[in-house]
C-alpha positions as CSV (number, residue, x, y, z in Angstrom):
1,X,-17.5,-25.5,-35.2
2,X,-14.0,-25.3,-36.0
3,X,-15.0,-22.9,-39.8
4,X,-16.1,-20.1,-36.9
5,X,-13.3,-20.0,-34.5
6,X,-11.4,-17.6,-36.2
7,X,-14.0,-15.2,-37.2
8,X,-15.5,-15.3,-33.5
9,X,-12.0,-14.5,-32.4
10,X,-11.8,-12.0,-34.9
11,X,-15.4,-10.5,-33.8
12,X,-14.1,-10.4,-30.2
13,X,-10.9,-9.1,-30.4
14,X,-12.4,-6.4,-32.6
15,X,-15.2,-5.8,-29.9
16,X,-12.9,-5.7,-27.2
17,X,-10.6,-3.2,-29.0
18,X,-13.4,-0.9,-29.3
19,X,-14.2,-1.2,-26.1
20,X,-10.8,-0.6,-24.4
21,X,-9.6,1.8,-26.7
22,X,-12.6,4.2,-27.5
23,X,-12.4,6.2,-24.4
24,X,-11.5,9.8,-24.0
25,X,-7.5,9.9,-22.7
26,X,-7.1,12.1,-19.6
27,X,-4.5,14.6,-20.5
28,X,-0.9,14.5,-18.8
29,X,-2.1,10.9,-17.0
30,X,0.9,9.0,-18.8
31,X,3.0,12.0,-17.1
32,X,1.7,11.9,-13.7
33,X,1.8,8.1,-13.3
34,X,5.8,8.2,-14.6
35,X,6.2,10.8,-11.5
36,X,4.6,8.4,-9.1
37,X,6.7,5.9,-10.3
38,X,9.9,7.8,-10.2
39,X,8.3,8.8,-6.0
40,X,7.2,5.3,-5.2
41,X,10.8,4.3,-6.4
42,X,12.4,6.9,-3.6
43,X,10.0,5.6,-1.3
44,X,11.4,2.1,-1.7
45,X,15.0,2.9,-2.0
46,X,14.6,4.9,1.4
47,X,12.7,2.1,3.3
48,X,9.9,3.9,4.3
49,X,6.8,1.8,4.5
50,X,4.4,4.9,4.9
51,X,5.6,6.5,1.8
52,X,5.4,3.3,0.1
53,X,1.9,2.0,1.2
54,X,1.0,5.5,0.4
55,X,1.7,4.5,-3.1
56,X,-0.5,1.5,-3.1
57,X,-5.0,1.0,-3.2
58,X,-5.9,0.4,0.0
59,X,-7.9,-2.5,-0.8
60,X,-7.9,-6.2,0.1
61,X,-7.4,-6.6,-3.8
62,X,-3.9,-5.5,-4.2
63,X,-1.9,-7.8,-5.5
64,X,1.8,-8.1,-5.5
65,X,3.5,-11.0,-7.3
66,X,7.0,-11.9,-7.3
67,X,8.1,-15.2,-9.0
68,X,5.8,-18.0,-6.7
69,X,4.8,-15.4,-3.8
70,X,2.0,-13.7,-3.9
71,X,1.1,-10.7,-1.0
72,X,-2.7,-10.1,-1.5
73,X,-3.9,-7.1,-0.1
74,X,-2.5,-4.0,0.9
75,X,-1.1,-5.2,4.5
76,X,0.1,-8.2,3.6
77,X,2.2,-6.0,1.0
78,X,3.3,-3.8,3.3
79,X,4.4,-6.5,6.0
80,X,6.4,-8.4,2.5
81,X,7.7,-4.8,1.8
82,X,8.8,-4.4,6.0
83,X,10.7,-8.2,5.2
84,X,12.7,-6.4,2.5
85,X,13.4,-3.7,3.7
86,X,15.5,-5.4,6.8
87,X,18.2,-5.8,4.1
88,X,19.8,-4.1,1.6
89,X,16.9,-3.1,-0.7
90,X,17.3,-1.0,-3.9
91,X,15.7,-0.5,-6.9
92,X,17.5,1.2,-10.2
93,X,15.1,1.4,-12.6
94,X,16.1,0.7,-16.4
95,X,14.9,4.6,-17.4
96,X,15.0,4.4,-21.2
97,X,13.1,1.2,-21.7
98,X,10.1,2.3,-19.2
99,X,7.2,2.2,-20.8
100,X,3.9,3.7,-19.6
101,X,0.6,3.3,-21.7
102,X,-3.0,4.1,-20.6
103,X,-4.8,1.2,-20.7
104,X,-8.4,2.8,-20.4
105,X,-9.6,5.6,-18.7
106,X,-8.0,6.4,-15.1
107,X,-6.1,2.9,-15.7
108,X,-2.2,3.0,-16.8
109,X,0.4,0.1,-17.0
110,X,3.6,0.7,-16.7
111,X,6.6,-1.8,-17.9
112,X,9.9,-1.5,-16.7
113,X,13.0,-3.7,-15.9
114,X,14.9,-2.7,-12.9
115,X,17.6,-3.9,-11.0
116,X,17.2,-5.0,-7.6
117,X,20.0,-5.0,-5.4
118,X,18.7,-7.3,-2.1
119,X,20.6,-8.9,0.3
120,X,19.6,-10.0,4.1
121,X,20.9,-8.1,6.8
122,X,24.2,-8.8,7.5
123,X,24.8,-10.8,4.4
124,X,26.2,-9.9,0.8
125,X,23.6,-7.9,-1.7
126,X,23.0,-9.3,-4.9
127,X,22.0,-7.7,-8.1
128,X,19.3,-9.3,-10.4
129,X,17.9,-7.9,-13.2
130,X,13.5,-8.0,-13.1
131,X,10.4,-7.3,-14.8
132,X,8.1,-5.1,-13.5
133,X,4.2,-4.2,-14.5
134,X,2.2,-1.8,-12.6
135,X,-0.9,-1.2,-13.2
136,X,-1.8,2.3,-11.8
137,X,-5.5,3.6,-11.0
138,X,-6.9,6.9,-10.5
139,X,-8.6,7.1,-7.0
140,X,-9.9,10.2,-6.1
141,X,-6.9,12.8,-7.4
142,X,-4.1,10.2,-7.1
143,X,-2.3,7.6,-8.9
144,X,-1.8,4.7,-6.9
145,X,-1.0,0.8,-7.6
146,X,-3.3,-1.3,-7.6
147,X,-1.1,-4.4,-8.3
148,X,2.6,-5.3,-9.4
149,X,4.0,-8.1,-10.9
150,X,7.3,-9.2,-10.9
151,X,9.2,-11.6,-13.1
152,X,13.4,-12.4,-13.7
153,X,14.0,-11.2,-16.9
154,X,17.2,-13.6,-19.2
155,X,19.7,-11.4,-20.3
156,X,21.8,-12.8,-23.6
């Protein structure tokens, strides 16, 4: 079984490659998901949960993950988001090593550290430096998120 491994992988990975890959691109879609981005960010940095849950799929399914929380669905994000935003809450994204890349048709990812400046109320902000991955989908004529995941990124 072992002799076939490899060129099962092989066969698969090419298969799936195809199959993700071989679509028609959607012209300007790496362009108009960077501008939501850049407005979702503005949403956040002004705390305003309407903007930001504009942002998001309205969908039991959203998913946001940040180290060993998880908020599933799009209220339960937006109630995490409210929690935050009590604070000091801002996001400076790390503009030259964004990186948008559609992942399939109407689907685009988008990679960026940012740093997060969050603090509770009344207490002293701190900055720390984070991972983000977005993966944006096209519903109806807008970009919106359909989940985010967020990991510390080691500086050094």
């Amino acid at each position: 079984m072992r002799r076939f491994a490899l060129p099962l992988f092989a066969l698969l990975a090419i298969t799936l490659g195809t199959f993700m890959f071989n679509y028609p691109a959607e012209a300007g879609s790496v362009e108009e998901v960077t501008a939501r981005f850049d407005s979702y960010i503005t949403a956040q940095n002004d705390h305003d949960l309407k903007a930001v849950e504009a942002h998001l799929v309205k969908s039991e399914k959203f998913l946001w993950l940040r180290g060993n929380v998880m908020s599933l669905g799009t209220e339960a994000a937006i109630a995490a988001f409210g929690e935050v935003h009590k604070g000091t809450w801002k996001m400076t994204p790390v503009r030259g090593d964004l990186k948008a890349v559609e992942v399939a048709s109407g689907v685009v990812q988008v990679v960026v550290p940012i740093v997060v400046t969050a603090g509770a109320k009344g207490a002293a902000a701190q900055d720390s430096l984070v991972l983000v991955t977005q993966v944006y989908v096209k519903s109806g004529n807008a970009w919106r998120i359909a989940s985010i995941v967020t990991s510390p990124m080691i500086t050094g």
